[in-house]
C-alpha distance (Angstrom), angle and dihedral (degrees) to the residues before:
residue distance angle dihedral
X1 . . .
X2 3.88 . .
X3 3.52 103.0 .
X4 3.91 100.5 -170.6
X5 3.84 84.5 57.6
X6 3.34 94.3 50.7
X7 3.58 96.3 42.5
X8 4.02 91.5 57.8
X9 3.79 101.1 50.5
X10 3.89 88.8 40.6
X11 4.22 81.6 62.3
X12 4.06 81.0 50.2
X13 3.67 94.7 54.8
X14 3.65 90.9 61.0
X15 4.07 99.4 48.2
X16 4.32 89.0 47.9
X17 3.72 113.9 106.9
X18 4.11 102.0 -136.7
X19 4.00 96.9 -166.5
X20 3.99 142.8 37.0
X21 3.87 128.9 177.2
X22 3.87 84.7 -135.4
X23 3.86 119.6 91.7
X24 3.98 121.1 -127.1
X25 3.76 103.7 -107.2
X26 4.33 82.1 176.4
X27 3.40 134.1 13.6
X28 3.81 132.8 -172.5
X29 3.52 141.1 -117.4
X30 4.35 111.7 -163.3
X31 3.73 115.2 -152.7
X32 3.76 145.3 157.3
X33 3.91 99.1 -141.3
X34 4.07 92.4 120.5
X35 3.77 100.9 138.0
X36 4.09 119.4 93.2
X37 3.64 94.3 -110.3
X38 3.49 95.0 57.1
X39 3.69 96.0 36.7
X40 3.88 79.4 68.3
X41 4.17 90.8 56.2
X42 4.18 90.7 47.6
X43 3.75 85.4 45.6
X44 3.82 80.1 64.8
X45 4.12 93.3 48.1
X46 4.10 87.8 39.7
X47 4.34 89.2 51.3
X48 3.90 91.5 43.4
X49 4.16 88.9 47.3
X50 3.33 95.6 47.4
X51 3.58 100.2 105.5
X52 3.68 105.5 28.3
X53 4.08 117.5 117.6
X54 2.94 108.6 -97.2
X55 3.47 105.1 39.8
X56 3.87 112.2 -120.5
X57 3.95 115.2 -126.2
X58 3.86 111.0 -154.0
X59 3.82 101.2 -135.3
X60 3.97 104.9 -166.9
X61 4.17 122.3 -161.3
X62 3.90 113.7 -171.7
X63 3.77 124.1 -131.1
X64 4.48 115.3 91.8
X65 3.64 90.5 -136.6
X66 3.64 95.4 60.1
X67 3.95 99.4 -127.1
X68 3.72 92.3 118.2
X69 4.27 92.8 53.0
X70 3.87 95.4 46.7
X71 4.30 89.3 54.3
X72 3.92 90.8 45.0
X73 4.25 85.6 48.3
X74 3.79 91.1 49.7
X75 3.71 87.4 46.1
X76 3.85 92.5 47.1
X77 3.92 83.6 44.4
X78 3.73 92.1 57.3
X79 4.11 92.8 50.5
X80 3.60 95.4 54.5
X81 4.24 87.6 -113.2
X82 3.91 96.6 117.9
X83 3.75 104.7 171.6
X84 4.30 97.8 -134.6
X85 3.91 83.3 -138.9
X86 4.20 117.0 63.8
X87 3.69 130.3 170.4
X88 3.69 104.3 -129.7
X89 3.88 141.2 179.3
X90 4.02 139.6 -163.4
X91 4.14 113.0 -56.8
X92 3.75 91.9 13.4
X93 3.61 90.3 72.8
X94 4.30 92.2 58.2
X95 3.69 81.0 56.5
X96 3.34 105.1 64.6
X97 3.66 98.7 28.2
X98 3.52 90.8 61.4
X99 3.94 97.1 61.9
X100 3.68 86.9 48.9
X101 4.05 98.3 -115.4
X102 3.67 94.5 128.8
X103 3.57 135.6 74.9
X104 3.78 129.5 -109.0
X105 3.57 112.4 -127.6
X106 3.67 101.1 -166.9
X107 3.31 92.0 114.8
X108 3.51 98.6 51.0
X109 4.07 96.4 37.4
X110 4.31 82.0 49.4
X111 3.63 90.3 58.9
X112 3.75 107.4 41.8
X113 3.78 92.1 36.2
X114 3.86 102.2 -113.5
X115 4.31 87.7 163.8
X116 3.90 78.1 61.9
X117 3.69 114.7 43.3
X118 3.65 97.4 30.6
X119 3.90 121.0 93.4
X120 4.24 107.3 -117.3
X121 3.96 97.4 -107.7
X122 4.56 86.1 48.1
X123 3.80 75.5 66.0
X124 3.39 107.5 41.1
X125 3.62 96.5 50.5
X126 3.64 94.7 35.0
X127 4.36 93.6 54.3
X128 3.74 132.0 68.0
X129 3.44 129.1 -117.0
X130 3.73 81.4 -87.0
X131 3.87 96.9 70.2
X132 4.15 82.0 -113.8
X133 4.06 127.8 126.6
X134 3.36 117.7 -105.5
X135 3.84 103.0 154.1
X136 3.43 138.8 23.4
X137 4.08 130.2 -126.9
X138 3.80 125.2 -124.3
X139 3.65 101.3 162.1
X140 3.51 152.4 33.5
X141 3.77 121.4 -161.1
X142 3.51 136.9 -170.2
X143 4.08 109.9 -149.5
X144 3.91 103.2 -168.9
X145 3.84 101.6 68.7
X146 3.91 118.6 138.5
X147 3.89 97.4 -150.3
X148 4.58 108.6 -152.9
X149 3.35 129.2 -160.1
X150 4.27 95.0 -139.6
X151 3.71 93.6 -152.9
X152 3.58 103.5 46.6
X153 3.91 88.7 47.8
X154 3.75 94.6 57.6
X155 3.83 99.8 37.9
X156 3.95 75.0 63.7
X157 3.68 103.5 40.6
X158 3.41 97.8 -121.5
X159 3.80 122.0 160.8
X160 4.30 114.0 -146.0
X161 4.30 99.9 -85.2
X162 3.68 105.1 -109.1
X163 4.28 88.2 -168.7
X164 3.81 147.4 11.9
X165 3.78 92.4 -84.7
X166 3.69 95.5 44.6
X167 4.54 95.0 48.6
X168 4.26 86.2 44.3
X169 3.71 88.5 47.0
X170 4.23 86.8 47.4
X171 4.21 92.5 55.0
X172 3.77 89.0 41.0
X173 3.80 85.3 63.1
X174 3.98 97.1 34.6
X175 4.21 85.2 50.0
X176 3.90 89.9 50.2
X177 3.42 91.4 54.3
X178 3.58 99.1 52.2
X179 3.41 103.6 -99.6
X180 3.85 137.9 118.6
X181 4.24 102.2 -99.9
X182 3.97 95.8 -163.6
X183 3.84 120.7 14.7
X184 3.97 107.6 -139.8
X185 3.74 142.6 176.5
X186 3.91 130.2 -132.8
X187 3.80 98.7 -116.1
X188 3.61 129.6 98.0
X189 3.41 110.5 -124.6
X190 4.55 84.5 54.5
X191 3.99 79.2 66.1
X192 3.39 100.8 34.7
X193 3.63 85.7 61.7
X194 3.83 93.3 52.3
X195 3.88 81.1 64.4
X196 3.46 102.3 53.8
X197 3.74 97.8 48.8
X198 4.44 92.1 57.6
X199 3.37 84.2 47.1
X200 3.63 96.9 60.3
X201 3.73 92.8 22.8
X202 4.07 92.8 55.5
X203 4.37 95.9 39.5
X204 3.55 108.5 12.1
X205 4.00 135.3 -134.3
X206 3.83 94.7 -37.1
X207 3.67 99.2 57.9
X208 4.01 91.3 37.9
X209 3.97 91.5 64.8
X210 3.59 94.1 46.4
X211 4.29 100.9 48.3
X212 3.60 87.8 25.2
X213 3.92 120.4 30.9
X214 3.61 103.5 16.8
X215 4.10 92.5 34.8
X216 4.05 89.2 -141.3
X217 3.85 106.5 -172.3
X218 3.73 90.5 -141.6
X219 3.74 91.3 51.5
X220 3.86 92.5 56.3
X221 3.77 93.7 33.8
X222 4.31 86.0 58.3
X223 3.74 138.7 102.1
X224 4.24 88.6 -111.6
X225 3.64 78.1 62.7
X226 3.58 103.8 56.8
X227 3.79 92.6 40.0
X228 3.32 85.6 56.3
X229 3.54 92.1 53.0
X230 3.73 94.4 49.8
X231 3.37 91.0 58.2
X232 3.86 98.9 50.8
X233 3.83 87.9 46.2
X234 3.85 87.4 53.6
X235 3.97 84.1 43.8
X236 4.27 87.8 50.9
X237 4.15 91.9 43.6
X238 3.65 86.9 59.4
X239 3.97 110.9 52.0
X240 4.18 91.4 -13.3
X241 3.78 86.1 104.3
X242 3.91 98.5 42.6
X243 4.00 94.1 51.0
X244 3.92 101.0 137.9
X245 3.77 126.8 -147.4
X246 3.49 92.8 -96.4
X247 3.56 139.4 133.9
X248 4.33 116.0 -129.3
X249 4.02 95.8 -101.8
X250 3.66 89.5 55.6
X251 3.76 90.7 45.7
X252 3.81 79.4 50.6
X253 3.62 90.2 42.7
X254 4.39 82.3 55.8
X255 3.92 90.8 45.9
X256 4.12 89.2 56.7
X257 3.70 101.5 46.4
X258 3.88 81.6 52.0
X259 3.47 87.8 -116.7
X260 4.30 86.2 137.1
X261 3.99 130.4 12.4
X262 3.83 104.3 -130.2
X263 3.63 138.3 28.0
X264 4.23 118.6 -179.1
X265 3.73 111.0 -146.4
X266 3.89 149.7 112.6
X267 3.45 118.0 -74.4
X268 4.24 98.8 -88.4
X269 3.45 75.7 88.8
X270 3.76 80.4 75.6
X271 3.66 94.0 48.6
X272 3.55 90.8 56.5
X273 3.59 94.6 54.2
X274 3.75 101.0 42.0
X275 3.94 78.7 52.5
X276 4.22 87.7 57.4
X277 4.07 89.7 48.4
X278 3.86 80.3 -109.6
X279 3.91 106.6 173.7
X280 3.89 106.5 -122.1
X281 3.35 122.3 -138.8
X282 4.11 92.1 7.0
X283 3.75 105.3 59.5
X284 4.22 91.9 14.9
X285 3.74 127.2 23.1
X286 3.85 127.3 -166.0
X287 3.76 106.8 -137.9
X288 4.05 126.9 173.1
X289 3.90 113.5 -100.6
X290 3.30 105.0 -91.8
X291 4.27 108.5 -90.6
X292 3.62 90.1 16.1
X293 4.07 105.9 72.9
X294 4.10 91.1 110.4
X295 3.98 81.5 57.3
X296 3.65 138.4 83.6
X297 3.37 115.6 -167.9
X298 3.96 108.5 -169.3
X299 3.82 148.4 -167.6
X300 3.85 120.6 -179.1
X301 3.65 125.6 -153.7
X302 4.06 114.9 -142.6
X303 3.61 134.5 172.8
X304 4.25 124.4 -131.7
X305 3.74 125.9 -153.9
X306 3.61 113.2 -143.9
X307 3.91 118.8 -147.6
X308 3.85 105.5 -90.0
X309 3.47 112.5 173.5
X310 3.79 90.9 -178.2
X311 4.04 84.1 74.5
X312 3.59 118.9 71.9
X313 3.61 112.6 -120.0
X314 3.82 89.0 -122.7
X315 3.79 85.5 64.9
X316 3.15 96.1 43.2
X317 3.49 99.0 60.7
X318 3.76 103.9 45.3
X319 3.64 88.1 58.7
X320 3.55 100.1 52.8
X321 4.23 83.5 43.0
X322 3.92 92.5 56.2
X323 4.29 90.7 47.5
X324 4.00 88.7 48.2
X325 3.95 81.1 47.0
X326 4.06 115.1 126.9
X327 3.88 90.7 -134.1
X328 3.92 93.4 52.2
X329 3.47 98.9 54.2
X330 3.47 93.7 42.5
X331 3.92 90.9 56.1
X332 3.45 97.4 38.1
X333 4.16 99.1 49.2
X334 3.80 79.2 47.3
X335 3.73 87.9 65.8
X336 3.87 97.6 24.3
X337 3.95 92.0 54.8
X338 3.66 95.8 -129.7
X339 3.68 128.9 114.9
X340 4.29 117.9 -113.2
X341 3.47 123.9 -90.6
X342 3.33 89.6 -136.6
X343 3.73 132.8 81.6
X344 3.59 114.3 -135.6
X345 3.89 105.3 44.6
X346 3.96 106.8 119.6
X347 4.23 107.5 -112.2
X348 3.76 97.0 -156.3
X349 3.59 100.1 96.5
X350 4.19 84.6 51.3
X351 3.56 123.8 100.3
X352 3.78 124.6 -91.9
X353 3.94 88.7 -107.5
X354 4.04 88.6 52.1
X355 3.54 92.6 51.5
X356 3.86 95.2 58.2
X357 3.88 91.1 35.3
X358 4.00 79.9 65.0
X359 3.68 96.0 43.1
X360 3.47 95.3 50.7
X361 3.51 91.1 47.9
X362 3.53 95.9 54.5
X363 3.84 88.6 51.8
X364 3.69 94.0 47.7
X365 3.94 93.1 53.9
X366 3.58 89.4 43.9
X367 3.89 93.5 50.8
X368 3.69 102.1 34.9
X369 3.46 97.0 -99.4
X370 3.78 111.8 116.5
X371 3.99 99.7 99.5
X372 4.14 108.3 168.7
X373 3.76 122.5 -122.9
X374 3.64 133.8 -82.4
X375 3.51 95.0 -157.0
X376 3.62 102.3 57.0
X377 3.53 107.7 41.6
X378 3.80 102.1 -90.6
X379 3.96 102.5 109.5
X380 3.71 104.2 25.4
X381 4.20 134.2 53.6
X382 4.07 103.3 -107.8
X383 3.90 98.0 -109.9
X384 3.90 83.3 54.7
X385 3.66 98.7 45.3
X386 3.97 91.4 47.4
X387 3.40 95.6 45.3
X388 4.19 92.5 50.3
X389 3.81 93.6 44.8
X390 3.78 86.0 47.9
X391 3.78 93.0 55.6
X392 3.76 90.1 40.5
X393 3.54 96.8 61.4
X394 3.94 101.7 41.8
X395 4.20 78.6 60.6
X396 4.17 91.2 53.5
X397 3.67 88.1 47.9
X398 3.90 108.4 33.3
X399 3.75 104.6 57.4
X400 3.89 81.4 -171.7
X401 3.92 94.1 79.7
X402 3.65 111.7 87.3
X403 3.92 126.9 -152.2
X404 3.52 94.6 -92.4
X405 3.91 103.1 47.0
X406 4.06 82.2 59.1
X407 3.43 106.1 48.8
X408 3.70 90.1 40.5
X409 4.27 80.6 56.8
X410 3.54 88.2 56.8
X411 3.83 102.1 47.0
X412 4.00 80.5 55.6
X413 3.39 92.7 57.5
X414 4.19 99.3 39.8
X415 3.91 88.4 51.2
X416 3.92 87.5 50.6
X417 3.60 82.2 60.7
X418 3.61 105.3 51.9
């Protein structure tokens, strides 16, 4: 556990004011879903809200990775203006269930089955140590996707990569021809996640949970690591330099027009290009990263309830029912690009990309091979994830920081850990 996290919202939990005589006439729900595609999927949330008492304000915080929403919640946290509705993800949920700000949903989860419907890792990540509900799954996503732009790749003969050599070889070809070989956004966690693919791509699930989950010194400190390394520093020589200022749906946005051949990304990419009437699989195709199609990396989306006692508990609960609903998260995965988090909404009406994201996670859970992302605050405590996505992309930008400086970066910040 990340004790300095823990530490500073337990000093919140004693400035919050839990009670007023007034009652809510609105209450919010903070989130991070700014770009068009999943405006579309909260348009879903915002359409099944619309009638509950009190009326739901969307309250929206830009940034994809989700940084930017977690300091405005602490900071809403330390007012005393706790929005009852937050946008949550992985060890962020551990934080503020331990300081007691969050509902229990036990109750709720009891009633409309959640130990039932919901896949086994929707209720391991979304329960305390206790075995007890304390958040509540929206979406399932799968990390490692290589995202193609079909046209591009046959005007230059280019079979699907099957490896590392083989997908550096393909944006060697699509640079030499003029064109943009991997479309790519400006903020760290869009490199970060460049990292974590070649690492699993280049030595599999066993070496990814030791550098990457587990933070094992020797792990980091090995020669997987530096060939890993060389290969993201031959990733960073090739567009590294030509990274625009631009956040991942308009790199997406670049990828559709055919404006580059590959983008690497979970599947909101998807969202975002169902949202542009983007024909999927004919003009883009989802394929596996390259080494990794046995794998499913994931991140899952959940909401928290803060304790509101200016919402009767009637209230409270027939919202939180109609977002654990099977017809909402069917619609809004539709839109959002992800697959369900739960287990008996029909896929057919899902795109072909969905479909195999859901086969191959069923494979990977069977097999062993669902391992959660670095990236996006799934394997890794937050100050630990920030601090290794930090160092990662300084190294894809500053050609000036050798192997060694980096990986002896990251040993700091595993041994802070244990």
């Amino acid at each position: 556990m990340f004790k300095s996290k823990l530490i500073a919202l337990a000093a919140i939990s004693f400035l919050i004011p839990f009670s007023s005589v007034a009652k809510a006439q609105s209450a919010e729900l903070l989130h991070w879903w700014t770009a068009p595609g999943e405006q579309g999927a909260l348009h879903v949330i915002s359409q099944a809200l619309a009638s509950s008492n009190p009326t739901i304000d969307l309250i929206s915080v830009s940034g994809g990775g989700g940084d930017n929403a977690m300091t405005v919640l602490q900071a809403k946290a330390l007012a005393g203006t706790m929005p009852f509705i937050a946008q949550i993800e992985g060890a962020h949920i551990d934080a503020w269930d331990a300081i007691g700000l969050i509902q229990n949903l036990d109750t709720i989860a009891k009633r409309e089955n959640w130990d039932q419907s919901l896949y086994p890792l929707a209720k391991q990540i979304n329960q305390n140590d206790q075995g007890e509900y304390v958040a509540l799954p929206l979406t399932l996503h799968r990390m490692n996707w290589l995202w193609v732009n079909e046209p591009l790749r046959k005007q230059l003969n280019i079979a699907p990569p099957k490896n590392w050599p083989e997908l550096l070889a393909a944006m060697q070809t699509a640079k030499s021809a003029g064109i943009t070989p991997l479309s790519l956004g400006s903020d760290e966690w869009q490199v970060a996640l460049l990292f974590e693919n070649l690492t699993l791509s280049l030595h599999g699930k066993d070496f990814y949970q030791q550098a990457l989950v587990q933070l094992d010194p020797t792990a980091l400190n090995s020669d997987k690591m530096r060939q890993t390394l060389h290969a993201f520093r031959q990733l960073s020589q090739l567009v590294g330099r030509h990274i625009p200022h631009q956040p991942w749906n308009e790199a997406t946005s670049q990828l559709a027009k055919g404006e580059a051949l590959f983008q690497i990304g979970g599947d909101w990419i998807l969202g975002e290009l169902l949202a542009a009437d983007v024909a999927i699989p004919d003009t883009i195709n989802c394929y596996a990263m390259p080494g990794t199609e046995q794998h499913f990396v994931y991140n899952m989306d959940s909401f928290i309830f803060f304790k509101i006692n200016t919402i009767d508990k009637k209230s409270q609960a027939q919202i939180i029912e109609q977002l654990s609903s099977r017809t909402l998260q069917k619609q809004f995965n539709l839109k959002k690009g992800a697959i369900p988090v739960r287990q008996d909404i029909d896929l057919s009406d899902f795109t072909s990309c969905q479909k195999r994201a859901a086969a191959a996670f069923t494979k990977a859970s069977e097999s062993g091979l669902a391992i959660p992302s670095m990236t996006d605050s799934m394997a890794l405590p937050p100050v630990a994830q920030r601090a290794m996505t930090n160092e990662l992309f300084r190294f894809f930008m500053q050609s000036n920081i050798s192997e060694q400086v980096l990986i002896e970066r990251l040993i700091s910040i595993a041994q802070a850990e244990i």
